[in-house]
Every structure is written in structure tokens, then in C-alpha cells.
C-alpha positions in Angstrom: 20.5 -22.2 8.5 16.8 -22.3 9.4 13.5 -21.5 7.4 13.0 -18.5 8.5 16.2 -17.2 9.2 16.6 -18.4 5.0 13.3 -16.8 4.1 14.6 -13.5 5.6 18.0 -13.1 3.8 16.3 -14.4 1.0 13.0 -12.4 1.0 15.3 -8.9 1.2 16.8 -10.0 -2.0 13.9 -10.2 -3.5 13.5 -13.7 -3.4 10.3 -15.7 -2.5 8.1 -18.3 -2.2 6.8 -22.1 -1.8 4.2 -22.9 -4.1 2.8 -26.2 -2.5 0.3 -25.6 0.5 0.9 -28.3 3.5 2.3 -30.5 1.1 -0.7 -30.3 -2.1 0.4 -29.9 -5.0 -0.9 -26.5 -6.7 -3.3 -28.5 -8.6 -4.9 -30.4 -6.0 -5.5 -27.3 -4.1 -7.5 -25.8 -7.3 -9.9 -28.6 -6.4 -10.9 -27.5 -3.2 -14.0 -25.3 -2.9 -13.0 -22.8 -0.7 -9.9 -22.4 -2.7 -12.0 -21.7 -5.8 -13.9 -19.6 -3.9 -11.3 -17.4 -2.9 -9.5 -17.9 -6.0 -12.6 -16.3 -7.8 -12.5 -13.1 -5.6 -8.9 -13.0 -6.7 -9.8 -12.9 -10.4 -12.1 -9.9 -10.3 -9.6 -8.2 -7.8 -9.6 -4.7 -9.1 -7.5 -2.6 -6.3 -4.3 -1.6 -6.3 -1.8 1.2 -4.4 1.0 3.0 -5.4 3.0 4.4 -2.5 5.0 7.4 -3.9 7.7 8.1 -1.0 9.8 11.7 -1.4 13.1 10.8 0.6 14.7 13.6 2.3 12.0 15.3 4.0 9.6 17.8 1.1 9.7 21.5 1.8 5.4 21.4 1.8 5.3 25.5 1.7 7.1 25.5 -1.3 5.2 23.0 -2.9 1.6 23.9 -1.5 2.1 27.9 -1.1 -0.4 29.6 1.3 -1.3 32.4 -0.6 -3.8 34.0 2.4 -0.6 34.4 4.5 1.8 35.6 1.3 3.3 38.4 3.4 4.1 36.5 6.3 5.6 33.8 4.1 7.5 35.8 1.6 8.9 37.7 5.0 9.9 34.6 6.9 11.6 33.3 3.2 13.3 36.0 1.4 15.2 34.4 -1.4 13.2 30.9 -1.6 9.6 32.3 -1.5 7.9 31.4 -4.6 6.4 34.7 -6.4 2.9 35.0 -5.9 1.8 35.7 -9.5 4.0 32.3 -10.3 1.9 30.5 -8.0 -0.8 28.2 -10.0 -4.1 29.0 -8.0 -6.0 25.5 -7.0 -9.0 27.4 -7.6 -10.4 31.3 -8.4 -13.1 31.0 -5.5 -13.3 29.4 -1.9 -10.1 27.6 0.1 -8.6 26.6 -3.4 -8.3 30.2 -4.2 -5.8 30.5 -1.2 -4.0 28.1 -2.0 -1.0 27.7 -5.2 1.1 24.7 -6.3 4.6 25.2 -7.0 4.3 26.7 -11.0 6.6 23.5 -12.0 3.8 21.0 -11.1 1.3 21.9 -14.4 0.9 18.6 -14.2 -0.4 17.7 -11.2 -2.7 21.0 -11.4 -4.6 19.2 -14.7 -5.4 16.4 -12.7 -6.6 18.5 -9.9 -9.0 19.8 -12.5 -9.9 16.3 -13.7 -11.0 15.4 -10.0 -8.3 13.3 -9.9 -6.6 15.0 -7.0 -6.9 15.2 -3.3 -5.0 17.6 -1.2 -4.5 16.8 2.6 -2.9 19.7 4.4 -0.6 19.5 7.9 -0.2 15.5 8.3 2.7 14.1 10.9 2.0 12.4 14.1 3.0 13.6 17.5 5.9 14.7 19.3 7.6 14.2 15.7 11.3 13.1 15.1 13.6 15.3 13.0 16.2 12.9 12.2 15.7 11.4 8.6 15.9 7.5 9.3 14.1 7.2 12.7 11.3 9.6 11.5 11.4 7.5 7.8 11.1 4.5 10.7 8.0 6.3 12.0 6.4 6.4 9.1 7.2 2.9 7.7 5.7 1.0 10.4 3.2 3.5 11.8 4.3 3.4 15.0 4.0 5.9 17.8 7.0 8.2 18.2 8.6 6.7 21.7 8.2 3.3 19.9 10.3 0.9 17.8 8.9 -1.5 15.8 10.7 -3.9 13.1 7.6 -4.4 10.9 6.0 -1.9 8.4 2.2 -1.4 7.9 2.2 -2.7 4.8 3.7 -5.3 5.6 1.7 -6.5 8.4 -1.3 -5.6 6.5 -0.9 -7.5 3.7 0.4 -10.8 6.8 -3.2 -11.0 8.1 -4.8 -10.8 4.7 -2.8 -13.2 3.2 -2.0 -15.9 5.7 0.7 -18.4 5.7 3.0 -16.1 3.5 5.3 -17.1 1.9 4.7 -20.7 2.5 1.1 -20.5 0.4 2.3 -19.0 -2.2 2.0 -18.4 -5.7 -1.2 -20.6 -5.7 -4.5 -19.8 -7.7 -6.0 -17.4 -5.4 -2.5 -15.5 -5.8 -0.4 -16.2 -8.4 1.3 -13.0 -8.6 3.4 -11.3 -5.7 1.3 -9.5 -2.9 3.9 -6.4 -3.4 6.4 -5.0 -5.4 9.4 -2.2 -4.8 10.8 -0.8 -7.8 14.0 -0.5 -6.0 17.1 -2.6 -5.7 15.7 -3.6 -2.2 12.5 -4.2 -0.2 12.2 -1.8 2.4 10.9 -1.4 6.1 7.5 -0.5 4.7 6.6 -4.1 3.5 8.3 -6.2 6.8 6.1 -8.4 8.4 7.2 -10.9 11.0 10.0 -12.9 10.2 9.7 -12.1 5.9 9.0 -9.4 3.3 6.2 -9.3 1.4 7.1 -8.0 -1.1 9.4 -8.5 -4.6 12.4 -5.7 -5.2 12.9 -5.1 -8.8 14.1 -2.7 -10.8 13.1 -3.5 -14.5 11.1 -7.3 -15.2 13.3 -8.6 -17.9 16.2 -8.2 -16.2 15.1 -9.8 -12.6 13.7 -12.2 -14.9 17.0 -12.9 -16.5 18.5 -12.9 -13.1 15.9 -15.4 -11.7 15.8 -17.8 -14.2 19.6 -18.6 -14.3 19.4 -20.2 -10.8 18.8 -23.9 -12.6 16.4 -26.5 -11.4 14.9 -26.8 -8.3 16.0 -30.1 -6.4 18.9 -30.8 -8.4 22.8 -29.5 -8.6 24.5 -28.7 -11.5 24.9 -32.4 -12.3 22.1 -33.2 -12.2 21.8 -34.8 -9.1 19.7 -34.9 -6.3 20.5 -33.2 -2.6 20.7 -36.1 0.2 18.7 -36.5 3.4 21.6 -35.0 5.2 20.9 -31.1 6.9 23.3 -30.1 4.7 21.5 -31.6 1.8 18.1 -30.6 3.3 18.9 -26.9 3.1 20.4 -27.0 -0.1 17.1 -28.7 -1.3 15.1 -26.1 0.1 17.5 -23.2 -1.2 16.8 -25.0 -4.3 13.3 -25.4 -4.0 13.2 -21.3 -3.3 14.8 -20.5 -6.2 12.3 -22.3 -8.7 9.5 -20.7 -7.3 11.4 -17.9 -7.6 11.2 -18.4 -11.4 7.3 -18.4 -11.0 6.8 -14.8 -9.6 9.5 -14.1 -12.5 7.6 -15.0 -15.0 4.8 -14.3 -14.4 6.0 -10.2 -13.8 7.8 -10.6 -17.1 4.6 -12.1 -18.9 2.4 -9.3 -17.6 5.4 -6.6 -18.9 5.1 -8.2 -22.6 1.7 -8.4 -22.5 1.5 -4.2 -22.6 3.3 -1.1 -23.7 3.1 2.5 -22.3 0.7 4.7 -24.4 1.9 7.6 -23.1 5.8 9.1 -23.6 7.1 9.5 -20.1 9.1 12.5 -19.2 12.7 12.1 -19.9 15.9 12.0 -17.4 13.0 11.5 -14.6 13.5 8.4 -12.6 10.6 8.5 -10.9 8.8 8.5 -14.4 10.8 6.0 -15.1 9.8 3.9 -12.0 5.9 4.5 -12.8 5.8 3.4 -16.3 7.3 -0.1 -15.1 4.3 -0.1 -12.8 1.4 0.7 -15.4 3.0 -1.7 -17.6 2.5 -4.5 -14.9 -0.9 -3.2 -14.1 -2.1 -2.9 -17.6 -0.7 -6.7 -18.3 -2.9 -8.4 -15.7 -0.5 -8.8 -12.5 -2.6 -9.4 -9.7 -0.1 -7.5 -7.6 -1.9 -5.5 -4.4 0.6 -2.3 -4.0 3.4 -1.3 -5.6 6.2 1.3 -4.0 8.3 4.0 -6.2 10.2 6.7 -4.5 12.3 9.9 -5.6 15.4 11.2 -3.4 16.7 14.9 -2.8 14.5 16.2 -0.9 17.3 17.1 2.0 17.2 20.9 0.3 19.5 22.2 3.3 21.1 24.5 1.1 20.6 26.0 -2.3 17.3 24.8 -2.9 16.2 27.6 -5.2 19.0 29.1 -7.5 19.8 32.1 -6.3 17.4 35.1 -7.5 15.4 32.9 -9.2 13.2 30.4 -6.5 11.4 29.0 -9.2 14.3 27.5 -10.6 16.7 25.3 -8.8 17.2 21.4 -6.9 13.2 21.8 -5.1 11.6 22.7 -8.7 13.3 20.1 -10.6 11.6 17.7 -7.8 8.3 19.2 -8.1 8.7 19.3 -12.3 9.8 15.3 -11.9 7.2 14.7 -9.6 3.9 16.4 -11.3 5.5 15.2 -14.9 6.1 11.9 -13.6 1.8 11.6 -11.7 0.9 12.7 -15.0 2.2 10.6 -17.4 1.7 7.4 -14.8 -2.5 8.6 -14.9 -2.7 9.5 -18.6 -1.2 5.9 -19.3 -3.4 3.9 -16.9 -6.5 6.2 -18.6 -5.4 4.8 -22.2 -4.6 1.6 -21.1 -8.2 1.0 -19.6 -7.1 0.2 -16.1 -7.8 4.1 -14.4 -10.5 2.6 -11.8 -8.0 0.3 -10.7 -5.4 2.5 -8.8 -5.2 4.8 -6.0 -1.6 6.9 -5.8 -0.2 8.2 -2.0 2.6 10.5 -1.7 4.4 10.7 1.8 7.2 12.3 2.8 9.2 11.5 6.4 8.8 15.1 7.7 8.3 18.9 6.0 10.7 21.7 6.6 10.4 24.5 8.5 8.8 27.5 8.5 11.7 30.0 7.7 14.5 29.6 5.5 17.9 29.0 6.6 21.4 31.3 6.2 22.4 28.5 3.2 19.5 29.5 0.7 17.6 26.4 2.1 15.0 24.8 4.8 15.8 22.8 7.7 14.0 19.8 9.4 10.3 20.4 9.9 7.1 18.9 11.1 3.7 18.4 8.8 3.9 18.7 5.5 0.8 18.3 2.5 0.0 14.6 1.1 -1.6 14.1 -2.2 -3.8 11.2 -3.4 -4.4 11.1 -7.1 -6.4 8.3 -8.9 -10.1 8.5 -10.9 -11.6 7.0 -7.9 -10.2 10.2 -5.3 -12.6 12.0 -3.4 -11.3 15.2 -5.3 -10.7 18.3 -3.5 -9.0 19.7 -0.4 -9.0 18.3 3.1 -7.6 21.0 5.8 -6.5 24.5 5.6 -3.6 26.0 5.0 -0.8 25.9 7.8 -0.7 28.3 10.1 2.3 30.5 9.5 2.1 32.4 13.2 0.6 29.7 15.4 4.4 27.6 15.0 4.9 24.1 17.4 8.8 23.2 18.8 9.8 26.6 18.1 9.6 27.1 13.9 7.5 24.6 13.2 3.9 23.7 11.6 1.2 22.6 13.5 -0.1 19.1 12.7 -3.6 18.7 11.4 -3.9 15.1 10.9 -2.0 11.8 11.5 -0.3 9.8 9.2 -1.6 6.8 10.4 -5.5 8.2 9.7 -4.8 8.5 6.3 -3.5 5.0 6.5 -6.3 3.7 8.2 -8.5 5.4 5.5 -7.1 4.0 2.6 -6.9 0.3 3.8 -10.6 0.9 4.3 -12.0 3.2 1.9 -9.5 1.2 -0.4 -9.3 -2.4 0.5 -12.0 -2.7 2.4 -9.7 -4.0 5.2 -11.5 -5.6 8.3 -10.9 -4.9 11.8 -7.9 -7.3 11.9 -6.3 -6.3 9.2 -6.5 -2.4 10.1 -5.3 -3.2 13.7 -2.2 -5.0 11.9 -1.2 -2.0 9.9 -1.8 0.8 12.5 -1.2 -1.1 15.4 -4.3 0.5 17.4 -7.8 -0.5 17.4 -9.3 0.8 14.0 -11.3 3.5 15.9 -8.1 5.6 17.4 -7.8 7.0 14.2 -10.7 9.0 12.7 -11.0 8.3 9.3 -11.1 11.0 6.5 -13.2 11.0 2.9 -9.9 10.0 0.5 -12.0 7.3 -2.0 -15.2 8.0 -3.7 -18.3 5.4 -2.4 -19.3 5.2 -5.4 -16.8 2.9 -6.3 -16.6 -0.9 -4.6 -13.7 -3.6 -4.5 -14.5 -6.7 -4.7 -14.1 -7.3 -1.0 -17.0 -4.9 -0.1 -19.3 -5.7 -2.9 -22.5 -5.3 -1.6 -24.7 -8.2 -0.2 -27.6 -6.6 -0.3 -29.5 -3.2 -1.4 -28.3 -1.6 1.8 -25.5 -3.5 3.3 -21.8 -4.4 2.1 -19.1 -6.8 3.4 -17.9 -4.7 6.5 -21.5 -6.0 8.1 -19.8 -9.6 8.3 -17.3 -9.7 11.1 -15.6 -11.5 13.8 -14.0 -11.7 16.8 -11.4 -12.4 18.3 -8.8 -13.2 16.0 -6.6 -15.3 16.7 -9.5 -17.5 19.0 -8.6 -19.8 21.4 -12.0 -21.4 22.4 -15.2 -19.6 21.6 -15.6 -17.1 18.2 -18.2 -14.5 17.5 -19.5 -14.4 14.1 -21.5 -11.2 13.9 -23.4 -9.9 10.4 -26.4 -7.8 9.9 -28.7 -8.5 6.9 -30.4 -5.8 4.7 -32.9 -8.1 3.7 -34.4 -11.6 4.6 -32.7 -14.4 2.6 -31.3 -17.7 3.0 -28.0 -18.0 5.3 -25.6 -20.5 4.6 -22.3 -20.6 7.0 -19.7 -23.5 7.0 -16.2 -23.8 8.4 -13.4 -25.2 6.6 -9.6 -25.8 7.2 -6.6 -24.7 5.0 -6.5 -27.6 2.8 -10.3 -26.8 1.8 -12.1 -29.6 3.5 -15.3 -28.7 5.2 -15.3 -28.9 9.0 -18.6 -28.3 10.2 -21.7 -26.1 9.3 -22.3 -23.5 11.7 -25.7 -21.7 9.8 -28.0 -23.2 7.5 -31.6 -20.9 7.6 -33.6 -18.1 6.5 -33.0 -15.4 8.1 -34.9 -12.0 8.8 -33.3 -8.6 7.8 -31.3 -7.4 11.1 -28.3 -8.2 13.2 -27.4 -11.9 13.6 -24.9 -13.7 15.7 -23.2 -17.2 15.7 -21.1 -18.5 18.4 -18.2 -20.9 17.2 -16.7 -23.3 19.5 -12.7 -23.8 18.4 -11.3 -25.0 21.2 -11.0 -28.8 19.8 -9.1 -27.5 16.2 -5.5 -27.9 16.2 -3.7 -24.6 16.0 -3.6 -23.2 12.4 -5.2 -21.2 10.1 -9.2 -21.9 8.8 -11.7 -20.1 7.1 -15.2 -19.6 6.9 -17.6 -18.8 4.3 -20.8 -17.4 4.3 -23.1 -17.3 1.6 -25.9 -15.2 1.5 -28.7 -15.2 -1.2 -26.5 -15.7 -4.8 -23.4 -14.0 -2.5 -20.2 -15.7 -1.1 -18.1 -14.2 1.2 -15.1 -16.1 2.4 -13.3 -14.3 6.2 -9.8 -16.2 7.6 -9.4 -17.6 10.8 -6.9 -18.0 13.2 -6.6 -20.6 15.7 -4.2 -20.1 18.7 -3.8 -21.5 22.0 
């Protein structure tokens, strides 16, 4: 058994994570300053995303109706069409006025008229799969259509912005874990190279309970310690995985007692269910980045409205679960104090297609709506509605934008993500995807805080990344101020100081020479004026 073989049985479990970083104890590291540094970004961080997945494939028309084209879609869906006076209007003027939710998603429809809603029409990607794991595939790891990758975006996301993962971690920047499933398993979505990263759970006390009867950490049941044999080495480090298992453990179970839902969450609703175990976390303090819920039977081949009454039936129970399940997850966070924090995605692998199918149901489609829901949305509607007559592959929707822009949008709109870490999660340069308005700019994370009246964070950047010899530190200043740049390696011991000067307002370069650093990971922090802005480094030959 090797480490990383260990770590990825392990990490699929659920299971994570070294706490001592190149051999310093936890509290020597808390010493260092770039450590506290970071570790004081971490305290204000303020971010989060909940990934809502539909598995099986949504039916978007019946969710999202297209009320300009009701006689074309009422024709082309004669038993499953939704009624058009049933159909709750987005809006009594403009594009929301052609446009009606499903009448089960009440909801959802409140929030949309709270500003807490945006609707993007027609996403997929291109030449689009229509089997249900490769095109799941697809969308977990953002990857073109002809192409197979074993990694999701997520998961490579959160690689680059954390580095060293799991070895690093808990520690005091990160205490908590990066991501959490509430699932019995960690899926695609959160794969990075060679581990997960992310924790599988399904409710905290009882992975807690499971966690913390794995017994000590370097010791058997005896009580004694492993030899220096192989054998004995791996059974050390098995044991040494388990006890820092306990730490994520507990600390997911402290954040669960410290808070209690404030709301009443729908009933015999598991996606409900799965949400009020997130705001629970979030409202007790867990520093978690994203958090993944998702809600099956969406495959509605056959019988998906009950016959003579389509707004009854299998697809209206999802959309009733679904809207309930949004609003209870929003009112909570709202009572709780923690609305600004969270930004919600739905996705779905695929729509359906345009007409219905001999078996009172919809077959594999193309595009399909996505929502985003959260205080901090840019609220409204992005798109039109699909054309019903201008069909792709035969019976199918054209696509209006790709997954992977949306993506790209929230990891920047979001997290502020830099070049590196949006080339990680989309796998193309940051610019192949045009970006669309999802977040309001009115609202900053930590990482973009601004360093000046008329600049923020994305100003600071640099390239390339990995670096072999020479790095480009590029940043533009709104105003003149004093610069302060130094280098220093993972332990937090300062290498070298590569700016030290006043500096006018305008574009600024410095040119790093890394060619004589072993291969590893460093980090650099710039401080400008009363600001501190720490970027990670890595060296590769």
C-alpha cells in the first residue's frame, strides 16, 4: 500500500487528512507570519457554494414554460403540457411575462420576487452526450465532449487554491474540510489528482460517531506502538489518518451543535432534508468552501404527469421538493444571519426533448434552464426562451450558453478565483469562456477586497504557474503608496524581498528569478498601504 494509492481508497470514504505540515507541529506553524497571514484571510472568509445537482436529466420546458410559443408547445406535448392559466408568470411585463414556472414551484417564484433568483435559459455544451453517466461525466469535470478526464472542476479548483492537500491539512488557515457531499460518497465533481477534496456525510453526529470509534492514532488496540517495519509503517500512517480524521469530525459536529434550523423544512423531502444539514454547518461557523446536495428522478421516461392531470404526477413532486426545499434552505440562512454568505447552482446532466414521448413522458434532450439563488444573485433572467421551431440533432433545443461559462463565472464573480485556479476548473484559458453577470459587485469576498478606491485583488497576478526559472509578478496600483513584496517558503520563513518602495499609481512589474529554489510550493505576499495579499507559488522543474 502506498500514500496515495491509501489516500485515494481512503479519501472516497470520506476519510482525510494529515494535520502536521513538512513535519511542524500545528502549533509551530501558527507561528509563522505568512501562516497568520493567510490564516487571517481564512477567518473573515465569507463565501460559500451549494451545488444542487437534479440526477436524471430535468424536463426544463416543464419547469420553465415558454409561454410566447404556448401553441407550439401544448401541440408538440398533448397530455404533459402544463395549462397555461396554471403557469405562475415570472413577471406581468417584458421577457418575464413570457415566461411561467411549473405552478408547484411557489416557492422558488417568492424568491424570484425577493431578487434572490437568477434564471439562465438554454445551457449545455457542444455536440452534447445523451447517455446519463458520460454526459453526468461532462458535466463533473467540465470537460469537452470527445474528452475524458478523471478529475472534476471542483475538484481541481479547490487543488490549486489549496495546495498540498491533504497533506496540509486541517491547520489554522483551514481547519475545516475544503468540501463536503451530503451523500454516502464523494463524487467525480470534487476529484482532483490522486485524492478527493472533499468529506461524504450524510448527517454530522453520526459520521462523528463513526469517526471517533477508530481509537488512537499510533497505537493498536493494546496499546502499543506500530514497528519500523513497512508493514508497521502503513499501519502507523493508517492510524495516523484516522485521528485526523477525528479532527474534521469534530469539528463538523461542533459547528452542528452550535445551531438549530429556524425554519421547519418541508416534510418527506430529502433534498430538504439534505439543505437544512448544510445551513446548520454554515450557521455554526464551518469554514467549509462548497457543499454538494442532489435529488434523483429526474429520468421521467414515462408517466411523468398523471394522466389528465400534468400538473400532478413524478415531474411536479420534483419541482414541489425542489422550490420547497430552495425556500426553506434561504429563509433559514436569512434568520440565521448568514444570507450574504451563500450562493446556490442547480445543474442538471441534460434536458429533455422537445416533444413528448408515446409513454406519457420525455426522452433525452439537450439544454435545459439553470437557477442561481442566493441574496447576493444578480436577480433576473439571462437568455430567452428556447426556440421551440429552430430544433438541433433532430428534436432538440438549441444551446445558448455553456456550462462551463457559468462555471467560470461563479469561481470569479464568487471566489474571486485567479487565472490559475480558473484554468484548473475549466481546463481552458479563463478567456474561452465569456463570462455572464450571476453575482452582484456590490458584494466582495475577502479575496477581492479592494486595495484601493479603484482597484481590487484580480490587479495582482502572476505568471507562469508552476515556474521553472524566471516569474512575472504583475499588479497595477490605483493609487501611489508604499509596496512591500517578500517571498517565502511553505514552512513560513522568509526567502528574499523582491519590492520594498513607493510606488506611483499604474501598472508595475517584478521579475523573480526561481531557478535556484528546490521544487515545492512558496508563496508571496504583497503588502500594499495597510493591505496584505498573500498569492501561492509553484516551483517545478
Amino acid at each position: 500500500m502506498n500514500r496515495r494509492n491509501f489516500l485515494q481508497q481512503a479519501m472516497n470514504a470520506g476519510i482525510a487528512l494529515p494535520v502536521a505540515i513538512n513535519g511542524m507541529s500545528v502549533r509551530a506553524m501558527a507561528q509563522s507570519p505568512i501562516v497568520q497571514s493567510m490564516a487571517g484571510l481564512a477567518a473573515n472568509t465569507d463565501k460559500i457554494l451549494v451545488l444542487l445537482q437534479m440526477q436524471g436529466g430535468n424536463d426544463g420546458l416543464n419547469m420553465v414554460i415558454p409561454l410566447d410559443q404556448y401553441a407550439r408547445y401544448s401541440t408538440v406535448r398533448p397530455t404533459i403540457a402544463i395549462p397555461e392559466a396554471a403557469a405562475i408568470r415570472l413577471g406581468s411585463t417584458g421577457v418575464a411575462s413570457t415566461m411561467g414556472l411549473h405552478p408547484a414551484m411557489t416557492g422558488l417564484k417568492s424568491l424570484y420576487d425577493d431578487g434572490k433568483v437568477t434564471l439562465v435559459h438554454g445551457v449545455s455544451y457542444p455536440s452534447p452526450n445523451f447517455s446519463h453517466s458520460r454526459s453526468t461525466d461532462i458535466w463533473m469535470t467540465a470537460s469537452d465532449s470527445n474528452q475524458t478526464l478523471v478529475t472534476g472542476w471542483n475538484g481541481r479548483f479547490l487543488d490549486v487554491a489549496y495546495p498540498n492537500y491533504p497533506d496540509n491539512y486541517p491547520n489554522p488557515a483551514m481547519p475545516d474540510p475544503l468540501a463536503i457531499q451530503i451523500s454516502a460518497q464523494v463524487s467525480t465533481i470534487f476529484r482532483a489528482a490522486g485524492e478527493t477534496m472533499a468529506v461524504a456525510l450524510t448527517d454530522p453526529q453520526a459520521f462523528y460517531n463513526l469517526v471517533n470509534g477508530s481509537g488512537a492514532a499510533n497505537r493498536n488496540a493494546a496499546g502499543e506502538a506500530a514497528d519500523n517495519s513497512l508493514a508497521g509503517q502503513n499501519i502507523a500512517y493508517i492510524r495516523q489518518i484516522q485521528a485526523q480524521s477525528m479532527e474534521y469530525a469534530s469539528s463538523i459536529k461542533r459547528a452542528a451543535d452550535r445551531a438549530t434550523n429556524r425554519v421547519t423544512y418541508a416534510t418527506n423531502n430529502p433534498l430538504a432534508a439534505q439543505l437544512a444539514i448544510v445551513a446548520r454547518l454554515i450557521a455554526g461557523g464551518l469554514k467549509t468552501r462548497i457543499y454538494a446536495v442532489q435529488i434523483g428522478g429526474f429520468d421521467t421516461h414515462v408517466n411523468q404527469v398523471t394522466a389528465g392531470t400534468p400538473i400532478a404526477g413524478a415531474h411536479a413532486q420534483l419541482m414541489l421538493r425542489i422550490s420547497d426545499a430552495i425556500k426553506n434552505f434561504q429563509d433559514d440562512l436569512r434568520l440565521q444571519g448568514v444570507e450574504d454568505k451563500v450562493l446556490g447552482m442547480t445543474f442538471s446532466e441534460f434536458g429533455r426533448r422537445v416533444e413528448q414521448n408515446s409513454s406519457v413522458g420525455t426522452d433525452h434532450g439537450t439544454s435545459a434552464p439553470v437557477f442561481f439563488f442566493g441574496k447576493n444573485v444578480q436577480p433576473g433572467i439571462i437568455g430567452t426562451n428556447p426556440s421551440l421551431t429552430n430544433l438541433v440533432n433532430g428534436n432538440n433545443l438549441a444551446m445558448q450558453y455553456d456550462f462551463r461559462q457559468l462555471y467560470a463565472s461563479v469561481l470569479s464573480q464568487w471566489f474571486d478565483a485567479t487565472p490559475d485556479e480558473l484554468f484548473a476548473a475549466v481546463r481552458k484559458e479563463p478567456t474561452a469562456f465569456a463570462q455572464i453577470p450571476i453575482v452582484r459587485r456590490t458584494t466582495t469576498s475577502v479575496r477581492n477586497t479592494p486595495i484601493g478606491a479603484n482597484g481590487d485583488l484580480g490587479m495582482l497576478r502572476h505568471f507562469p504557474n508552476p515556474a521553472s526559472s524566471l516569474m512575472t509578478i504583475d499588479y497595477k496600483l490605483p493609487t501611489a503608496g508604499m509596496v512591500t513584496v517578500k517571498l517565502f517558503d511553505v514552512q513560513g520563513r522568509e526567502l528574499s524581498t523582491l519590492r520594498d518602495a513607493y510606488e506611483m499609481s499604474g501598472q508595475h512589474t517584478i521579475l523573480c528569478d526561481v531557478s535556484s529554489l528546490p521544487q515545492g510550493v512558496y508563496y508571496y505576499r504583497m503588502q500594499y498601504n495597510e493591505v496584505l495579499i498573500t498569492r501561492q507559488v509553484v516551483v517545478q522543474r
